[in-house]
C-alpha positions as CSV (number, residue, x, y, z in Angstrom):
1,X,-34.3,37.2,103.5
2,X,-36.9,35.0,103.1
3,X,-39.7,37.6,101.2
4,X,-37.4,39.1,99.1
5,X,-36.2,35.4,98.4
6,X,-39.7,34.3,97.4
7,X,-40.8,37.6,95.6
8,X,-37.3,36.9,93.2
9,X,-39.2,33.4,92.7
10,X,-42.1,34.7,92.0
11,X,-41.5,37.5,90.0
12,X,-38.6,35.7,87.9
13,X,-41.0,33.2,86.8
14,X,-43.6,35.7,85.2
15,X,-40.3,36.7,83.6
16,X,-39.8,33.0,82.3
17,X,-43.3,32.7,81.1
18,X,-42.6,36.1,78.8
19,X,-39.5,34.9,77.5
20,X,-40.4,31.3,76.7
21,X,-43.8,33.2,74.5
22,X,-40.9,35.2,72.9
23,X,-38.9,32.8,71.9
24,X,-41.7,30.1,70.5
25,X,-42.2,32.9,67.9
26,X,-38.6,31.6,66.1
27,X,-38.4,35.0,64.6
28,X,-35.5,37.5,64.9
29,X,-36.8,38.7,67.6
30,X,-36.7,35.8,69.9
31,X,-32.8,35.2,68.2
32,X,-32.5,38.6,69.7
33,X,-33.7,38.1,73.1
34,X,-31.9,34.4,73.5
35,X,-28.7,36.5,73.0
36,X,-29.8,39.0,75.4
37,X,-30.8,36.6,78.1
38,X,-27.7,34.5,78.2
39,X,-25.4,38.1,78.2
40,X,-27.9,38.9,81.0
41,X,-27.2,35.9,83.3
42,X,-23.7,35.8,82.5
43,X,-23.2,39.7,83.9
44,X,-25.6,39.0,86.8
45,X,-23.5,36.2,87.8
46,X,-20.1,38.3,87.8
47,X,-22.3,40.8,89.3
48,X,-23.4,38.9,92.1
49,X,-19.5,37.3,92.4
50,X,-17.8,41.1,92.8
51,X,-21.1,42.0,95.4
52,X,-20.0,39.0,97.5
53,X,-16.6,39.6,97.4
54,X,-17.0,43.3,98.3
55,X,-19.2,42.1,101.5
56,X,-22.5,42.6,100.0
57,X,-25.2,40.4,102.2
58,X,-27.5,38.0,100.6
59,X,-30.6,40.5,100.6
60,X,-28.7,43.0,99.1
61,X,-27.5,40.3,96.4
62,X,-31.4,39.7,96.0
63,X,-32.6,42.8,96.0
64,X,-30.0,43.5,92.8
65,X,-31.3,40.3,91.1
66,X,-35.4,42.1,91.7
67,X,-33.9,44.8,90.0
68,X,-32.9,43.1,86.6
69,X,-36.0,40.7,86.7
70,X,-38.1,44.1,87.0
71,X,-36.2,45.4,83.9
72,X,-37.2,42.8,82.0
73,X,-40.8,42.3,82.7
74,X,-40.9,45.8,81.6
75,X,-39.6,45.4,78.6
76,X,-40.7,41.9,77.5
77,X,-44.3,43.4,78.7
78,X,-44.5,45.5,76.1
79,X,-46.3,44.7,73.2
């Protein structure tokens, strides 16, 4: 669990660093994606909730949470 741990650290911070240029804009757009990112965390949490309650391990947990960082660096990496 350790890799995947640290990859979801790594790769969730490049996410960060996109967001945070995003949202210094102040334009619409970064309105926009401040809305989106708190709907985000808020399903990912009840996300990860129902996976732990249904007997889902941690690496599976983290391997879910991979899956919406690498949404997001797709679409915050376009330009």
């Amino acid at each position: 669990m350790l890799i995947p741990l640290t990859l979801l650290a790594i790769e969730s911070s490049n996410v960060i660093v996109m967001r945070a240029m995003k949202l210094m804009a102040g334009d619409v757009a970064a309105m926009q994606e401040a809305s989106l990112m708190i709907g985000e965390k808020v399903d990912a949490a009840f996300e990860a909730t129902a996976s732990l309650i249904a007997g889902a391990s941690g690496d599976q947990i983290i391997n879910r949470y991979r899956q919406h960082v690498a949404v997001n660096a797709k679409r915050l990496g376009k330009r």
